[in-house]
N, CA, C and O of each residue as an XYZ file, in Angstrom:
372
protein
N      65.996     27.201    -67.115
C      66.733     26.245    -66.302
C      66.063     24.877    -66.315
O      66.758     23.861    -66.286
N      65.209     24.840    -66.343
C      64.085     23.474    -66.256
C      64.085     22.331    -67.520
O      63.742     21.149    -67.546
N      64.706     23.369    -68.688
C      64.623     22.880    -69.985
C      65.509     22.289    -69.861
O      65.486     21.067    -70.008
N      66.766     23.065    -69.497
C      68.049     22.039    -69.431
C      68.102     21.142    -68.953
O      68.803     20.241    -69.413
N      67.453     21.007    -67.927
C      67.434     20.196    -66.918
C      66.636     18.719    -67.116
O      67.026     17.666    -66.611
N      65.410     18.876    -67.978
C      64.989     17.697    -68.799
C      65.543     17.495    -69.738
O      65.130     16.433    -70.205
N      66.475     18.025    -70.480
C      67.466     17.668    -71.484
C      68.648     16.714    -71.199
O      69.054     15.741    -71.835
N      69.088     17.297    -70.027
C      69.807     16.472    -69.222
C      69.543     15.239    -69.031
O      70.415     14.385    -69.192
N      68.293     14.937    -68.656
C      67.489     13.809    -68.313
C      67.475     12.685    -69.441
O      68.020     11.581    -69.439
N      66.899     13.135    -70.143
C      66.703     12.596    -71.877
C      68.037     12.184    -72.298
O      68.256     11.096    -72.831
N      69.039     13.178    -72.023
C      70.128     12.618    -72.595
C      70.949     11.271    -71.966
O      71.578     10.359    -72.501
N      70.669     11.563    -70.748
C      71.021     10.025    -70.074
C      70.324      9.009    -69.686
O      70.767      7.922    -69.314
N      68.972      9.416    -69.783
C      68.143      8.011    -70.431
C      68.605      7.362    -71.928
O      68.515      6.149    -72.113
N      69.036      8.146    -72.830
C      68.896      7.273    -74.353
C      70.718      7.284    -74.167
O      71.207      6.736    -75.155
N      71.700      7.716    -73.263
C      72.687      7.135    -73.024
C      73.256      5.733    -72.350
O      74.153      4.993    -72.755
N      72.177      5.608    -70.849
C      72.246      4.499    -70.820
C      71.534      3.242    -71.306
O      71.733      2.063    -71.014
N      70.468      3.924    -72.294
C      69.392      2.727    -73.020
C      70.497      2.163    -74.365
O      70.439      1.037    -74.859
N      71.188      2.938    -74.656
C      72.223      2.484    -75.983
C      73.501      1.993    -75.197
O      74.189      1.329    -75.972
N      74.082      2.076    -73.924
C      75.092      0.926    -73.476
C      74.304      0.005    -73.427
O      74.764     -1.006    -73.959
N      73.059     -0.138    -72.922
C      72.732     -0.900    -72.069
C      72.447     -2.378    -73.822
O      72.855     -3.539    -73.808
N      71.753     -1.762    -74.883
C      71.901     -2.317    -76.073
C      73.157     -3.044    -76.691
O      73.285     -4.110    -77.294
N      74.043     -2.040    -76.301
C      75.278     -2.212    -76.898
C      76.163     -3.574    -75.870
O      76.992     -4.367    -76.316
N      75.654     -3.488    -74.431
C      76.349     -4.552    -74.024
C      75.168     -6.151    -74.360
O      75.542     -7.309    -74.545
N      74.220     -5.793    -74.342
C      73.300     -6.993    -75.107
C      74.011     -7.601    -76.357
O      74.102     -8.828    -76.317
N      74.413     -7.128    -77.206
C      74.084     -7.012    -78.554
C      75.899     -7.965    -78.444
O      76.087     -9.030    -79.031
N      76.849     -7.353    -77.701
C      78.108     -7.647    -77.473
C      78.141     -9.385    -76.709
O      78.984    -10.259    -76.912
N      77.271     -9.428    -76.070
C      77.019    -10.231    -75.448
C      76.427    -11.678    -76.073
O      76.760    -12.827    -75.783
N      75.351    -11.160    -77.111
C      74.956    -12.002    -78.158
C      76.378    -12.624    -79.290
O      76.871    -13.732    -79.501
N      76.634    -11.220    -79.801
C      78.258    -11.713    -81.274
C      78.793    -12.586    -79.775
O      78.014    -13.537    -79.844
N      79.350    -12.755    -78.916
C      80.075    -13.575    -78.438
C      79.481    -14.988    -77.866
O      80.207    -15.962    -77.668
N      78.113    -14.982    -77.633
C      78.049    -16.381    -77.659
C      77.885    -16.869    -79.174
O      78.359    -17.865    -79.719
N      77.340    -16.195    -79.512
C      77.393    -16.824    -80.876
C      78.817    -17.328    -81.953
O      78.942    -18.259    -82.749
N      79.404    -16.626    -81.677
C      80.936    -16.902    -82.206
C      81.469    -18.272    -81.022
O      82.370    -18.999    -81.442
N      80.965    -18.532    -79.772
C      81.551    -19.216    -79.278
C      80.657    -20.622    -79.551
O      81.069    -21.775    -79.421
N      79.870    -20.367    -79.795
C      79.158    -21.759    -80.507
C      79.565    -21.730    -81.851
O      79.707    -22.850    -82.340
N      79.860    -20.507    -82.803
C      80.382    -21.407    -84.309
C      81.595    -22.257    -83.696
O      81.624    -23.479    -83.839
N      82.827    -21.395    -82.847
C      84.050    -22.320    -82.527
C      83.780    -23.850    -81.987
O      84.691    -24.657    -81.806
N      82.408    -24.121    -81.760
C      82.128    -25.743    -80.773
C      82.113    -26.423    -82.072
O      82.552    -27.519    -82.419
N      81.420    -25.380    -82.776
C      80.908    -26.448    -84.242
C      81.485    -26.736    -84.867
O      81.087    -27.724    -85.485
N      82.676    -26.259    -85.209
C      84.234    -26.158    -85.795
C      84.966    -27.336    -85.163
O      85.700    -28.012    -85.883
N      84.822    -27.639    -83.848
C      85.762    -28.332    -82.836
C      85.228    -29.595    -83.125
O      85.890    -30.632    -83.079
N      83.426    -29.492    -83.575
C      82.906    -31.037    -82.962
C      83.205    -31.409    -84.646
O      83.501    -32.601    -84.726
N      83.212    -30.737    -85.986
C      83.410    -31.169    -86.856
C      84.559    -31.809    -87.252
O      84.613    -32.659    -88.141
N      85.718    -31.296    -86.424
C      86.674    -32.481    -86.675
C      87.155    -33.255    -86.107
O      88.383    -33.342    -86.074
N      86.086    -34.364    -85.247
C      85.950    -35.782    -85.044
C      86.737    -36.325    -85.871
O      87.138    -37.308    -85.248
N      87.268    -36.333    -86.955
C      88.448    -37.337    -87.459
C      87.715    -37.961    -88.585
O      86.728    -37.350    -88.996
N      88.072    -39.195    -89.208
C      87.326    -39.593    -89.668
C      85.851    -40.194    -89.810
O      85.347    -40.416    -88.709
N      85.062    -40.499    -90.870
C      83.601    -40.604    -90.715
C      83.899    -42.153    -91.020
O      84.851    -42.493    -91.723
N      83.089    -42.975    -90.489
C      82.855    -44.513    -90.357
C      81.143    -44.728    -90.658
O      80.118    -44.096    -90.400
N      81.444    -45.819    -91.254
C      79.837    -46.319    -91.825
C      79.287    -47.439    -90.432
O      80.073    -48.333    -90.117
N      78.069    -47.333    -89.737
C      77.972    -47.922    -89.537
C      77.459    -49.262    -89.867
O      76.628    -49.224    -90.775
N      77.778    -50.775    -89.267
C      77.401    -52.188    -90.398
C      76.134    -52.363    -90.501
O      75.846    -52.906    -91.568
N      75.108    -52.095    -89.733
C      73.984    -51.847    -89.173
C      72.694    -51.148    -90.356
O      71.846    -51.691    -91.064
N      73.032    -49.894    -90.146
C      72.355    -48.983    -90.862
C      72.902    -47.820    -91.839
O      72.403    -46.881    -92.459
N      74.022    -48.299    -91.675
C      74.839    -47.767    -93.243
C      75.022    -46.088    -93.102
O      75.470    -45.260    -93.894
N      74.329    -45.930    -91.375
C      74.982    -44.496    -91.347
C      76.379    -44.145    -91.480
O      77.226    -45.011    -91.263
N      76.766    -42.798    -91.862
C      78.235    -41.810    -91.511
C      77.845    -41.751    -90.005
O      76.679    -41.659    -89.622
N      78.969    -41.815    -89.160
C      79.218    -40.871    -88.103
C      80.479    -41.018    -87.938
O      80.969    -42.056    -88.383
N      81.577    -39.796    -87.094
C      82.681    -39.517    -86.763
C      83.315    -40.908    -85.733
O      82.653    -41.501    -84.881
N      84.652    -41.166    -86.080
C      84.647    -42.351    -85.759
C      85.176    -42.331    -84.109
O      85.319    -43.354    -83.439
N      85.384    -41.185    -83.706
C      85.008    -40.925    -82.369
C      84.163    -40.782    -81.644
O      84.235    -40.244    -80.539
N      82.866    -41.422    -82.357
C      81.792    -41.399    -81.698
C      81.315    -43.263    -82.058
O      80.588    -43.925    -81.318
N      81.837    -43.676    -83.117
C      81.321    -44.467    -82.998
C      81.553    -45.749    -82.519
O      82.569    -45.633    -81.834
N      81.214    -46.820    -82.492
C      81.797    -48.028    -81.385
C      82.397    -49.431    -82.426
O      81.589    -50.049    -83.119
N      83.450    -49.692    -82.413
C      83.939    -51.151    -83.041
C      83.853    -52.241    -81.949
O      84.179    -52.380    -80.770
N      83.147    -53.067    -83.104
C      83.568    -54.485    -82.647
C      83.867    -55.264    -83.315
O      83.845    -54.699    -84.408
N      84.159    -56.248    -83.472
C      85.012    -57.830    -84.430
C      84.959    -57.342    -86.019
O      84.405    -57.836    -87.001
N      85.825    -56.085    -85.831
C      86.381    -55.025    -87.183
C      85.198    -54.697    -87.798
O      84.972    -54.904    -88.991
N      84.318    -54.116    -86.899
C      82.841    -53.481    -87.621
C      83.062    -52.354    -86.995
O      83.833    -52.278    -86.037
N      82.388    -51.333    -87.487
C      81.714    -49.986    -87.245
C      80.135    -49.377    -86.870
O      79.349    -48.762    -87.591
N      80.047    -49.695    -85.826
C      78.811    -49.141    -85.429
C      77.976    -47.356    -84.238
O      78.210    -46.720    -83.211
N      77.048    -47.401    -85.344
C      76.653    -45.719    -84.945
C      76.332    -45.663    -83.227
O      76.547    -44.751    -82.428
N      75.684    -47.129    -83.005
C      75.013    -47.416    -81.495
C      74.744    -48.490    -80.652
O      73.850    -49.235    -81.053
N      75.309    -48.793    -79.520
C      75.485    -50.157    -78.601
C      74.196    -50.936    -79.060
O      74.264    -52.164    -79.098
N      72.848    -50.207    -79.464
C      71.680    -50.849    -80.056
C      71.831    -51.258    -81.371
O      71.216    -52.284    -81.662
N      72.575    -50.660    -82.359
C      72.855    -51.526    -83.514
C      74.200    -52.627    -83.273
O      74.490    -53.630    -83.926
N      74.900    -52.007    -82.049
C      76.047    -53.143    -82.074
C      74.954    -54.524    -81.895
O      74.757    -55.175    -82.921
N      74.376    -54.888    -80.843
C      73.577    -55.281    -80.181
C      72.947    -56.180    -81.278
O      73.320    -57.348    -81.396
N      71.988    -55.642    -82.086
C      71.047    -56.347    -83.206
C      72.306    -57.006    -84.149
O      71.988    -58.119    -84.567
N      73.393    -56.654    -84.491
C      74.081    -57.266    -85.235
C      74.667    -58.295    -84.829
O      74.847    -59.180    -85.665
N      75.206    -58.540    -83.266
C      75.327    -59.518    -82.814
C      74.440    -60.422    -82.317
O      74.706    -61.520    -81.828
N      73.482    -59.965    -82.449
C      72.205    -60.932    -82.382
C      71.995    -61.899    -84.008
O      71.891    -63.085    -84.323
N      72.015    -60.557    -84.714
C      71.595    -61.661    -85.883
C      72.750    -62.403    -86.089
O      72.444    -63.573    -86.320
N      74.116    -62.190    -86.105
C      75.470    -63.295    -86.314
C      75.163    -64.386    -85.393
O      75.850    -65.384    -85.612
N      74.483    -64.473    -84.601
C      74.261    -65.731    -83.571
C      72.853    -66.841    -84.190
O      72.647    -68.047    -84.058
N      72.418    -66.206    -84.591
C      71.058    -66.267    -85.320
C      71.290    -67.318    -86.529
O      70.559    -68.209    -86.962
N      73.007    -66.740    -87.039
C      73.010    -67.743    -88.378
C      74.150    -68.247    -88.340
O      74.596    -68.831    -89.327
N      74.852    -68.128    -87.198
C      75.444    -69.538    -87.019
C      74.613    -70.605    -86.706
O      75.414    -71.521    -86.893
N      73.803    -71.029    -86.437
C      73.307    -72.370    -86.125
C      72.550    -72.983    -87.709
O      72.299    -74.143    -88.034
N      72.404    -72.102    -88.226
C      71.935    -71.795    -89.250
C      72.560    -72.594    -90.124
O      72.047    -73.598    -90.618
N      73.858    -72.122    -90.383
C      75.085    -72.399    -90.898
C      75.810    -73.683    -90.613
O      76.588    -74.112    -91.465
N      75.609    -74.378    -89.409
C      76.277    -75.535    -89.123
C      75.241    -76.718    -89.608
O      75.739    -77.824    -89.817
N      74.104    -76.576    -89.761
C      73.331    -77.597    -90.126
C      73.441    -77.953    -91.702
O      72.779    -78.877    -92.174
């Protein structure tokens, strides 16, 4: 009787140690599939734009226009309108 009775035991220890795996493991494939779907989503931003700046690609929903330029960042918008100010005066002399 005793035998069975640790058999019993054993058997529902390595029963609930393999749900308990199996909902891990279920748990993992689904975030993971739900981050390939983000990566999928963020890849089609639309078209890719150069920025005038630094000649990067980025999605042109990310990136910022001004006076029909393309820029990756308010800091390259920024330096570019700095230097256009820079050579106008430049230019009028």
């Amino acid at each position: 009787m005793n035998l069975l009775i640790i058999r019993l035991i054993i058997f529902a220890v390595v029963f609930f140690a393999g749900l308990k795996l199996y909902r891990m493991y279920r748990g993992w494939k689904l975030d993971r599939e739900e981050l390939l779907e983000s990566d999928d989503t963020r890849q089609e931003g639309g078209q890719m734009v150069r920025c005038n700046w630094c000649k990067v690609h980025v999605p042109e929903s990310d990136a910022i226009r001004e006076q029909g330029e393309w820029f990756c960042s308010t800091a390259h918008l920024d330096r570019y309108l700095q230097e256009q100010q820079e050579q106008t005066p430049e230019e009028k002399e």
